[in-house]
BALO-17910 format. One record per residue: x, y, z of N, C-alpha, C in turn; residue in one letter. Coordinates in nm, 3 decimals, decimal comma, padded with zeros to 5 digits. Layout:
# BALO-17910
nu | nv | nw | cau | cav | caw | cu | cv | cw | resn
X | Y | Z | X | Y | Z | X | Y | Z | A
...
END
This chain:
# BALO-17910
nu | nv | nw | cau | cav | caw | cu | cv | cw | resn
-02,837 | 07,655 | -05,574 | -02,756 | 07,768 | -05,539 | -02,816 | 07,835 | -05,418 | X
-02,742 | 07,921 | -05,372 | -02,771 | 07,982 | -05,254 | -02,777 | 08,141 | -05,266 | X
-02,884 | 08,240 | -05,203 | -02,921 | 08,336 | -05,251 | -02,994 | 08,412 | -05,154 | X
-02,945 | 08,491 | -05,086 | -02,983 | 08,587 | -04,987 | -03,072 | 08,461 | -04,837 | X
-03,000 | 08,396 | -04,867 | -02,998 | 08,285 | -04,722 | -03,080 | 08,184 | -04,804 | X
-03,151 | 08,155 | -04,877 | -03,238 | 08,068 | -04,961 | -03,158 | 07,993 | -05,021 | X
-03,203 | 07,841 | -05,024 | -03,144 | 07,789 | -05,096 | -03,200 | 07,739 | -05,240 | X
-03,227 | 07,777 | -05,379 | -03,260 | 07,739 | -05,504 | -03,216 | 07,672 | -05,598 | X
-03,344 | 07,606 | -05,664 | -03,309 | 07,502 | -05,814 | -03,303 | 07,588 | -05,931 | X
-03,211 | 07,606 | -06,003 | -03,224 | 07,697 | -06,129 | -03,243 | 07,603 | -06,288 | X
-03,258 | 07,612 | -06,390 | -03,265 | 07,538 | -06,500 | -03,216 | 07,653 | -06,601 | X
-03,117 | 07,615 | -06,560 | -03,027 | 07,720 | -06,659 | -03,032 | 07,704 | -06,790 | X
-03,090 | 07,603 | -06,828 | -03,078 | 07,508 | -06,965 | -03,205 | 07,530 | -07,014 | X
-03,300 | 07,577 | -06,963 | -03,443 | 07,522 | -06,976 | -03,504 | 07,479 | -06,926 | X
-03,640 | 07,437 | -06,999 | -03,726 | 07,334 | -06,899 | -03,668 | 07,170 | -06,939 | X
-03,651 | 07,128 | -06,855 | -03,625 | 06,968 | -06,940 | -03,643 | 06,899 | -06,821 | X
-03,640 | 06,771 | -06,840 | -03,726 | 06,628 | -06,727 | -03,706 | 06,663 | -06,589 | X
-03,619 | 06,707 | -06,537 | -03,584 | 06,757 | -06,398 | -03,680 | 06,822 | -06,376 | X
-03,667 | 06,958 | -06,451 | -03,854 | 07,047 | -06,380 | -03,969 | 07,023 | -06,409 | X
-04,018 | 06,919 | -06,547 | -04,145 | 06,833 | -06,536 | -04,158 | 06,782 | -06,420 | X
-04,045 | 06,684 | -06,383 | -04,060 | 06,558 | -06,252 | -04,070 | 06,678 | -06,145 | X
-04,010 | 06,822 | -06,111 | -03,997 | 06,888 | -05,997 | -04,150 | 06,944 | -06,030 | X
-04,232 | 06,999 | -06,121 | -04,313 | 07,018 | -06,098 | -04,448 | 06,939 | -06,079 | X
-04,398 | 06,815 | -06,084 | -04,524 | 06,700 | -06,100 | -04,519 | 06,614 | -05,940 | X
-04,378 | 06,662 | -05,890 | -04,376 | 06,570 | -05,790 | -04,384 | 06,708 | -05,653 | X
-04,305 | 06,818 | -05,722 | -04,316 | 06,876 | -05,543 | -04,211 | 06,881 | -05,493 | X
-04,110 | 06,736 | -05,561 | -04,011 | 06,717 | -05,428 | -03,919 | 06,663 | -05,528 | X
-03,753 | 06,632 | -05,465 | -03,666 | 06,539 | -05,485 | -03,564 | 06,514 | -05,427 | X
-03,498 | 06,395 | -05,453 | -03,371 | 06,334 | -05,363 | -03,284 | 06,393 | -05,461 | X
-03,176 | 06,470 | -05,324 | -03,065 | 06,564 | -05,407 | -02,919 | 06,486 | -05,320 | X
-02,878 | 06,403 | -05,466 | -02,714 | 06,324 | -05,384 | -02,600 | 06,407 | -05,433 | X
-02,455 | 06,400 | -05,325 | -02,387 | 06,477 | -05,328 | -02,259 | 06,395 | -05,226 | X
-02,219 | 06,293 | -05,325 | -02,118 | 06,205 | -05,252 | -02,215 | 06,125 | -05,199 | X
-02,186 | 06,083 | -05,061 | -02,296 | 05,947 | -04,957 | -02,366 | 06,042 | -04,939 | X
-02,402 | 06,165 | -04,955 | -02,503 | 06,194 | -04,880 | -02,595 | 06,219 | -04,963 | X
-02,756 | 06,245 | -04,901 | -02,849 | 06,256 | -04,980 | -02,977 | 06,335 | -04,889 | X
-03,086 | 06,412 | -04,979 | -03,176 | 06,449 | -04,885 | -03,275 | 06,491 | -04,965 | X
-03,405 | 06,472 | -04,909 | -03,541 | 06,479 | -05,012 | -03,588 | 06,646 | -04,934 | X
-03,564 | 06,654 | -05,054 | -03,632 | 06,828 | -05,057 | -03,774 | 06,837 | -05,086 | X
-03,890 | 06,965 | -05,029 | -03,969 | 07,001 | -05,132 | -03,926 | 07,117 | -05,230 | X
-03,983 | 07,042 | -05,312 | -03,901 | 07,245 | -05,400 | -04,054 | 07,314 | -05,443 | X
-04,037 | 07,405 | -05,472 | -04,203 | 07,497 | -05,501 | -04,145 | 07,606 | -05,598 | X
-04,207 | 07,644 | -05,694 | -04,170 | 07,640 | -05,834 | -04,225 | 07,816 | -05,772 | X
-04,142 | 07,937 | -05,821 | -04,149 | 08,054 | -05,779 | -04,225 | 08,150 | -05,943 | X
-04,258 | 08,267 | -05,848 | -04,337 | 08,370 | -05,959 | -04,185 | 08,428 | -06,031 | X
-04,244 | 08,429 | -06,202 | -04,137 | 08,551 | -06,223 | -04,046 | 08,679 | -06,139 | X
-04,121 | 08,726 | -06,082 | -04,050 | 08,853 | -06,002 | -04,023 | 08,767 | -05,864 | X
-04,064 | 08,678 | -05,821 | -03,954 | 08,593 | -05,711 | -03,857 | 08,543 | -05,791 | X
-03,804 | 08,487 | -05,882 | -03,708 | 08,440 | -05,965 | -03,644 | 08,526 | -06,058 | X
-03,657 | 08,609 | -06,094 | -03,530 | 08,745 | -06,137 | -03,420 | 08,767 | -06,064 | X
-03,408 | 08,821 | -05,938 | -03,325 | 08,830 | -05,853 | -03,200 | 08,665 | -05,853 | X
-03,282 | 08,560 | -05,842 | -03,197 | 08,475 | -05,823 | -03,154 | 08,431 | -06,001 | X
-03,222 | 08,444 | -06,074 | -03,162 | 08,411 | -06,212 | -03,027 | 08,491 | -06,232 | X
-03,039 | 08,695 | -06,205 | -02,951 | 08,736 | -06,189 | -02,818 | 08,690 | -06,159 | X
-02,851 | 08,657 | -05,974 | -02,742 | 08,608 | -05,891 | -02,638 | 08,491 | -05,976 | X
-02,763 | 08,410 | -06,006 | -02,725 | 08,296 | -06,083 | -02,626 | 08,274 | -06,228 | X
-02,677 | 08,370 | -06,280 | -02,621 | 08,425 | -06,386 | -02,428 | 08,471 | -06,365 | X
-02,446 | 08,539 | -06,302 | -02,290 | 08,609 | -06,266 | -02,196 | 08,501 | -06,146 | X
-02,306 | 08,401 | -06,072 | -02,209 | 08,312 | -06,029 | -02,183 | 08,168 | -06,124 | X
-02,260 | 08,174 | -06,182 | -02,208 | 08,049 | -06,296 | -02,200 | 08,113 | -06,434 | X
-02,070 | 08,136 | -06,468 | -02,064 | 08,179 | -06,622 | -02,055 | 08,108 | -06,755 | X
-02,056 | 07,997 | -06,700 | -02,114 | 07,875 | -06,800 | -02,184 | 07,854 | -06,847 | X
-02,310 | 07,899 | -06,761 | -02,452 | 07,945 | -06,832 | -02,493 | 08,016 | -06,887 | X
-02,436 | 08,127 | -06,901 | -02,449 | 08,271 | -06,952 | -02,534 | 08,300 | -07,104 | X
-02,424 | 08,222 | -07,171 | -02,521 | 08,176 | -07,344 | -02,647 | 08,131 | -07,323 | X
-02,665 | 08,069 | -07,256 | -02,799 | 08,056 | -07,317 | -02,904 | 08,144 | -07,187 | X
-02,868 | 08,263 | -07,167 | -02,955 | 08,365 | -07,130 | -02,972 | 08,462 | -07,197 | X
-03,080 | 08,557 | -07,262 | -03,052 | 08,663 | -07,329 | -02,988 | 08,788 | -07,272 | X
-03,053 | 08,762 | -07,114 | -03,007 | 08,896 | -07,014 | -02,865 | 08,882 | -06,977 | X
-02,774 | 08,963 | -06,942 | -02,640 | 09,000 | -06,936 | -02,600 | 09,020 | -06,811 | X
-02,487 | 09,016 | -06,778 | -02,464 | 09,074 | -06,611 | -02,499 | 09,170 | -06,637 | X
-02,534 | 09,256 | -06,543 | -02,527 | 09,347 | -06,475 | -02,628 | 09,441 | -06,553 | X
-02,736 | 09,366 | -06,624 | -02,846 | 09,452 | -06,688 | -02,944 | 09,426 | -06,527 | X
-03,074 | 09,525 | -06,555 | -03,128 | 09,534 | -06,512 | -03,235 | 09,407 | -06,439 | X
-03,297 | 09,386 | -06,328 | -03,353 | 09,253 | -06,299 | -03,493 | 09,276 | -06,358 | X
-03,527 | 09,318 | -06,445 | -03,628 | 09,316 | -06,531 | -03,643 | 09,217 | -06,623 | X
-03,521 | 09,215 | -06,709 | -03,440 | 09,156 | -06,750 | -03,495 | 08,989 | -06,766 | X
-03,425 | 09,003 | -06,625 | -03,410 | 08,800 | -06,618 | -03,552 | 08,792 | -06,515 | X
-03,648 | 08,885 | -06,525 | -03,785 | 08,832 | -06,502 | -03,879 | 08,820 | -06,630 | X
-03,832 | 08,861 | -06,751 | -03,868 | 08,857 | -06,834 | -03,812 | 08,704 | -06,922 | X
-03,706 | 08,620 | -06,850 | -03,676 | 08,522 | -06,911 | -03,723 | 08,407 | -06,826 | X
-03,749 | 08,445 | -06,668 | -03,822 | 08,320 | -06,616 | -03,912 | 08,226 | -06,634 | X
-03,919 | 08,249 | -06,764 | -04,053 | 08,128 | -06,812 | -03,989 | 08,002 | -06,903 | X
-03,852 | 08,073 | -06,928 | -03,771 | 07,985 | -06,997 | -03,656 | 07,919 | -06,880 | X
-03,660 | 07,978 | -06,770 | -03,563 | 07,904 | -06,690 | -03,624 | 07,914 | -06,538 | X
-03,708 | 07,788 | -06,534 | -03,764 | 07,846 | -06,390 | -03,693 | 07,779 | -06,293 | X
-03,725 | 07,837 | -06,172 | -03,659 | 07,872 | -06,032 | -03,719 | 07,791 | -05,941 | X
-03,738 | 07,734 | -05,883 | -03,780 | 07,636 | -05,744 | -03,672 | 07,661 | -05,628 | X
-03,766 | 07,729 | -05,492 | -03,755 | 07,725 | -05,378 | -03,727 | 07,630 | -05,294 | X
-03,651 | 07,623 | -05,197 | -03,626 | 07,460 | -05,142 | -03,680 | 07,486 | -05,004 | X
-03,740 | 07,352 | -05,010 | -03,814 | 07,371 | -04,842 | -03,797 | 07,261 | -04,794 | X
-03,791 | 07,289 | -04,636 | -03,776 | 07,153 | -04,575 | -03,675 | 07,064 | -04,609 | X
-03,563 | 07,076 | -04,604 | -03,462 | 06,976 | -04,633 | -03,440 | 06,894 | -04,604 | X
-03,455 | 06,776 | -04,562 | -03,410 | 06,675 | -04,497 | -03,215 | 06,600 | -04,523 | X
-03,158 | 06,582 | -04,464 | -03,077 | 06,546 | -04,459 | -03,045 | 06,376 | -04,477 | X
-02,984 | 06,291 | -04,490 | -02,914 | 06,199 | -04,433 | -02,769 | 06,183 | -04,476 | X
-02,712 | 06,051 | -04,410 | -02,599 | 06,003 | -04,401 | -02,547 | 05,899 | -04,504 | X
-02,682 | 05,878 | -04,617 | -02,663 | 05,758 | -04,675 | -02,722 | 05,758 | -04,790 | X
-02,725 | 05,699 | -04,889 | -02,775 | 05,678 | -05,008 | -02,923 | 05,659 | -05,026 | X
-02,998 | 05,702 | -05,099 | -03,175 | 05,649 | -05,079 | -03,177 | 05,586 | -05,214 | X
-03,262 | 05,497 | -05,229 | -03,328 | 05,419 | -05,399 | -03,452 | 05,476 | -05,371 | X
END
């Protein structure tokens, strides 16, 4: 998602194999049709990740259940749940035109 010009990984779900592998590796190939591009991602502090759990929260309402925090409560809130849904920063993007293995 995208968030005051930043672009972020959320785990709305939890921790599960995606943020083991994101935190063990640093990095990953993110496909989206033919295209594809190896990111680093860097795994953020609670109070860097409130704000975007927030954001996150009220732009995907699909996720909502399984957050305890609510729209439009306070960002205390969903810094107090970042340990259950962490946040990774995206850096360095690389782009291409084509599929990677």
């Amino acid at each position: 998602m995208c968030h005051d010009g930043q672009e972020w990984f959320v785990a709305p779900y939890g921790v599960r194999d995606w943020v083991h592998n994101a935190r063990a590796a640093g990095e990953a190939v993110v496909r989206r049709g033919r295209r594809s591009r190896q990111v680093r991602l860097v795994e953020v502090s609670a109070a860097v990740a409130a704000p975007v759990l927030a954001a996150y929260v009220r732009k995907e309402p699909v996720t909502r259940p399984f957050f305890d925090a609510r729209v439009g409560d306070p960002v205390s809130a969903f810094e107090a749940e970042a340990d259950r849904h962490p946040v990774f920063r995206v850096e360095n993007p690389q782009v291409s035109g084509r599929f990677e293995d």
